[in-house]
C-alpha positions as CSV (number, residue, x, y, z in Angstrom):
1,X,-40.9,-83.6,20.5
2,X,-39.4,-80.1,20.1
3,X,-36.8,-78.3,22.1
4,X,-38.5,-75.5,23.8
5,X,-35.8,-73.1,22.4
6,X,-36.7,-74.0,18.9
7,X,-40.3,-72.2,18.1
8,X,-41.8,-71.4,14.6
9,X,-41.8,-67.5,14.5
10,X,-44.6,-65.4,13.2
11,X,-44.8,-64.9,9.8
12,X,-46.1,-61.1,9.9
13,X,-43.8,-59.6,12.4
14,X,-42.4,-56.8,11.3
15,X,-39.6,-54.2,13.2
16,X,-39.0,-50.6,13.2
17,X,-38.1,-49.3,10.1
18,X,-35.6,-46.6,9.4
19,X,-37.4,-43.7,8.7
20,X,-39.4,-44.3,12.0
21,X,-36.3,-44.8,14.3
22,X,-35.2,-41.0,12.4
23,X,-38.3,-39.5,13.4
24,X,-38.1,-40.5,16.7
25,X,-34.1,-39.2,17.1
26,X,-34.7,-35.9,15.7
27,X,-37.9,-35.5,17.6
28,X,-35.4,-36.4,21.0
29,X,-33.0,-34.0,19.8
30,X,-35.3,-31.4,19.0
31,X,-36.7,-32.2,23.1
32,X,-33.4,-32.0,24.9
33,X,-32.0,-28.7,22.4
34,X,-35.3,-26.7,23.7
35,X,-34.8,-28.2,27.5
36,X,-30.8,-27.4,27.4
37,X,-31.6,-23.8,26.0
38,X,-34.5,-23.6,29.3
39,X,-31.3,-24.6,31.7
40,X,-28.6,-22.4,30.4
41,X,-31.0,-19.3,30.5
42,X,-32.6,-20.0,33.8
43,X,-28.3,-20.2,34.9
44,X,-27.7,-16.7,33.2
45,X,-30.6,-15.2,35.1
46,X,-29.8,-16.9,38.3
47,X,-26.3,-15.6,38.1
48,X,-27.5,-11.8,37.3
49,X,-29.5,-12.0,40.5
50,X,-27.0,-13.3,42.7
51,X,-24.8,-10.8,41.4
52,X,-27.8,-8.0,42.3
53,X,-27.8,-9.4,45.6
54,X,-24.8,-9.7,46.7
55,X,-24.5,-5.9,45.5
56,X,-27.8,-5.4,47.7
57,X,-25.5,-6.9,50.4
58,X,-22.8,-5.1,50.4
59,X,-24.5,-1.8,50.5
60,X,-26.4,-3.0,53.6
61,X,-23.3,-3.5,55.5
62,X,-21.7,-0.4,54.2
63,X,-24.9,1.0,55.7
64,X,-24.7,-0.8,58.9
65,X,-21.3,0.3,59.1
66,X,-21.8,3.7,59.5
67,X,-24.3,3.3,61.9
68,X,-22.4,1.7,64.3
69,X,-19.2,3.8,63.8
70,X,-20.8,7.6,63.7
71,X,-18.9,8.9,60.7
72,X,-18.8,12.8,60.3
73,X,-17.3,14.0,57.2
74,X,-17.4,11.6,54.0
75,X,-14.0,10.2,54.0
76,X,-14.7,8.5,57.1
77,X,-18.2,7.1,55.7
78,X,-18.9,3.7,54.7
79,X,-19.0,3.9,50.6
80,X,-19.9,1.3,47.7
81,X,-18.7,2.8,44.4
82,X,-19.5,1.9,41.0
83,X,-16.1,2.0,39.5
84,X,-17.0,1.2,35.6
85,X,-19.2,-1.0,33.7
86,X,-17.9,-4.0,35.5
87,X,-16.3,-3.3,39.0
88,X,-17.1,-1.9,42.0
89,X,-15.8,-1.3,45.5
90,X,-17.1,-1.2,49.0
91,X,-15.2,0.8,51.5
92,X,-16.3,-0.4,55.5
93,X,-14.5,-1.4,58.7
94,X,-15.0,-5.3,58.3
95,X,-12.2,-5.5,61.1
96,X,-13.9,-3.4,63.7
97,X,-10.8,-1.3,65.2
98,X,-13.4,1.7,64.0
99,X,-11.3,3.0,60.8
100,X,-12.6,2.5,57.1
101,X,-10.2,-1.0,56.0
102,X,-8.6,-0.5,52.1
103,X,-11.2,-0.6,49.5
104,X,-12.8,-4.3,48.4
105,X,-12.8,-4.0,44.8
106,X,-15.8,-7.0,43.4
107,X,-16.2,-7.6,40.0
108,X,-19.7,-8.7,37.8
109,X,-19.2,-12.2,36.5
110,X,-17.4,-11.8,33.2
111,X,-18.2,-14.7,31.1
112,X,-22.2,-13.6,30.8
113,X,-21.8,-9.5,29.9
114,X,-23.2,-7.9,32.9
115,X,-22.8,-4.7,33.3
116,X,-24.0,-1.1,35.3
117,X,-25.7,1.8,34.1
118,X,-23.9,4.6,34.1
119,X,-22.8,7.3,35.0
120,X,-19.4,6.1,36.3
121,X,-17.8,6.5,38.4
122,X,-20.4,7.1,40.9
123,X,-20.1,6.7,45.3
124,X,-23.0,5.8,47.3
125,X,-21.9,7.3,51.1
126,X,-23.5,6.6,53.9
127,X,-24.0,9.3,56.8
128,X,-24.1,7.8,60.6
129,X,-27.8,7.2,60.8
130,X,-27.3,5.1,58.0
131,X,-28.5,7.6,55.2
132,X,-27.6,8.1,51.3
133,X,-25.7,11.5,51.4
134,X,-23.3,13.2,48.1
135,X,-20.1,14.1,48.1
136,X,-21.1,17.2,50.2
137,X,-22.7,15.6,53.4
138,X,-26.6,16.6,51.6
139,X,-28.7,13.8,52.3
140,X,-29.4,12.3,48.8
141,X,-31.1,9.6,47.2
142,X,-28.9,7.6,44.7
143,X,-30.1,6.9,40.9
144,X,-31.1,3.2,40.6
145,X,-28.2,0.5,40.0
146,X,-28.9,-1.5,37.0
147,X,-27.1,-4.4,36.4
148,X,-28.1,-6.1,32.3
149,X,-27.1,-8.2,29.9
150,X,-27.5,-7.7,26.4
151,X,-29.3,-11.0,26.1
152,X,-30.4,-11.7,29.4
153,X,-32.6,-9.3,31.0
154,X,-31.7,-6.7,33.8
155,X,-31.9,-6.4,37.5
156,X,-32.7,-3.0,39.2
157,X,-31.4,-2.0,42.8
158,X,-32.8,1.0,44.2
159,X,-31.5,2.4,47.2
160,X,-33.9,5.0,49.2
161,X,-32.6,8.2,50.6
162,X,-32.7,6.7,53.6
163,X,-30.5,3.9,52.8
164,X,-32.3,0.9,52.3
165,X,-31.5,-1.1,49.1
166,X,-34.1,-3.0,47.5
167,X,-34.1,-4.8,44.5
168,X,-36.6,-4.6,41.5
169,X,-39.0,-2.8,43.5
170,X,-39.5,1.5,43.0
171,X,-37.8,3.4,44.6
172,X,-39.4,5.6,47.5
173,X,-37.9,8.9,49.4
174,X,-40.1,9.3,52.1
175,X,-40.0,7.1,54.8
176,X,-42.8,5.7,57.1
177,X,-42.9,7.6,60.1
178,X,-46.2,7.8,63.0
179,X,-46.8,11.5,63.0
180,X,-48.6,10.2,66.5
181,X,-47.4,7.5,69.1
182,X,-50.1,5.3,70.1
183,X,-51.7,6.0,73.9
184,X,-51.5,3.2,75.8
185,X,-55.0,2.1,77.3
186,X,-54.8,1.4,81.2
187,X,-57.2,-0.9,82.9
188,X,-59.5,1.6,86.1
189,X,-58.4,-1.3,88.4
190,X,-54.7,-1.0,87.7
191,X,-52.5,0.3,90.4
192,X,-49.3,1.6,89.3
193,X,-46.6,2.0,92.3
């Protein structure tokens, strides 16, 4: 009787050779380089749109700012301004005592290249109905905000003369507006007192 741990083998089994198990690592490598290359971009572009919004952001509070507070010359507006290629500032009463607080001064994430368009520097005021106005107190509509990497694609913010930032979408200067209110229908049975 034989143990059962002691069985003739096969006479025709044969392993993996070497060349095979090197096709199959280099194939794997070749894999996880393209998927690793997919994951850092989709990072860089994620970060250059969080950056966009939170731009997108702060010029909507600057904006909501100045509604609630009625500035009348600039000085007193709420302001984001592009300070260079890589900073910018936002001006607004986060404290609420109903003064401007000491500029917030944000910078784009360094390690990736962002950077604005230019012209720098360049303020973005807004009035106390919330509007985009110059230096002067004219009501203006701002030059779309581009924020780009060399090797990464851009973002655009626009920001409409009347204040509203939006991002990658064209920019538009005339507002929606009824040019006539709706009647209201009343029922012939009503009775108003």
């Amino acid at each position: 009787m034989k143990a059962p741990l002691t069985q003739k083998k096969l006479g025709n089994a044969a392993g993996v050779s070497v060349l095979e198990l090197l096709i199959v690592i280099t194939m794997l490598a070749v894999i996880t380089g393209f998927a690793v290359m997919r994951i850092v971009r989709a990072r860089q572009v994620m970060i250059r749109a969080n950056a966009a919004q939170e731009l997108s952001s702060y010029l909507e509070k600057a904006r909501l700012d100045s509604v609630r507070r009625h500035p009348n010359t600039t000085a007193e507006m709420a302001q984001v301004a592009i300070v260079n290629a890589t900073f910018y500032s936002v001006t607004i009463d986060s404290d609420g005592n109903g003064t401007l607080d000491a500029p917030k001064v944000i910078s784009l994430p360094a390690n990736l290249g962002l950077q604005f368009n230019g012209p720098f520097p360049r303020t973005i005021y807004f009035n106390w109905r919330g509007r985009t106005v110059d230096s002067t107190n004219a009501i203006a509509a701002p030059a779309s905000i581009s924020i780009s990497s060399s090797t990464y694609g851009s973002t655009l913010i626009n920001v409409t003369d009347t204040g509203q930032p939006t991002i990658g979408a064209a920019t538009s200067s005339n507002p929606v507006t009824n040019s006539t209110p709706p009647v209201p229908s009343l029922r012939d049975n009503m009775q108003i007192p």
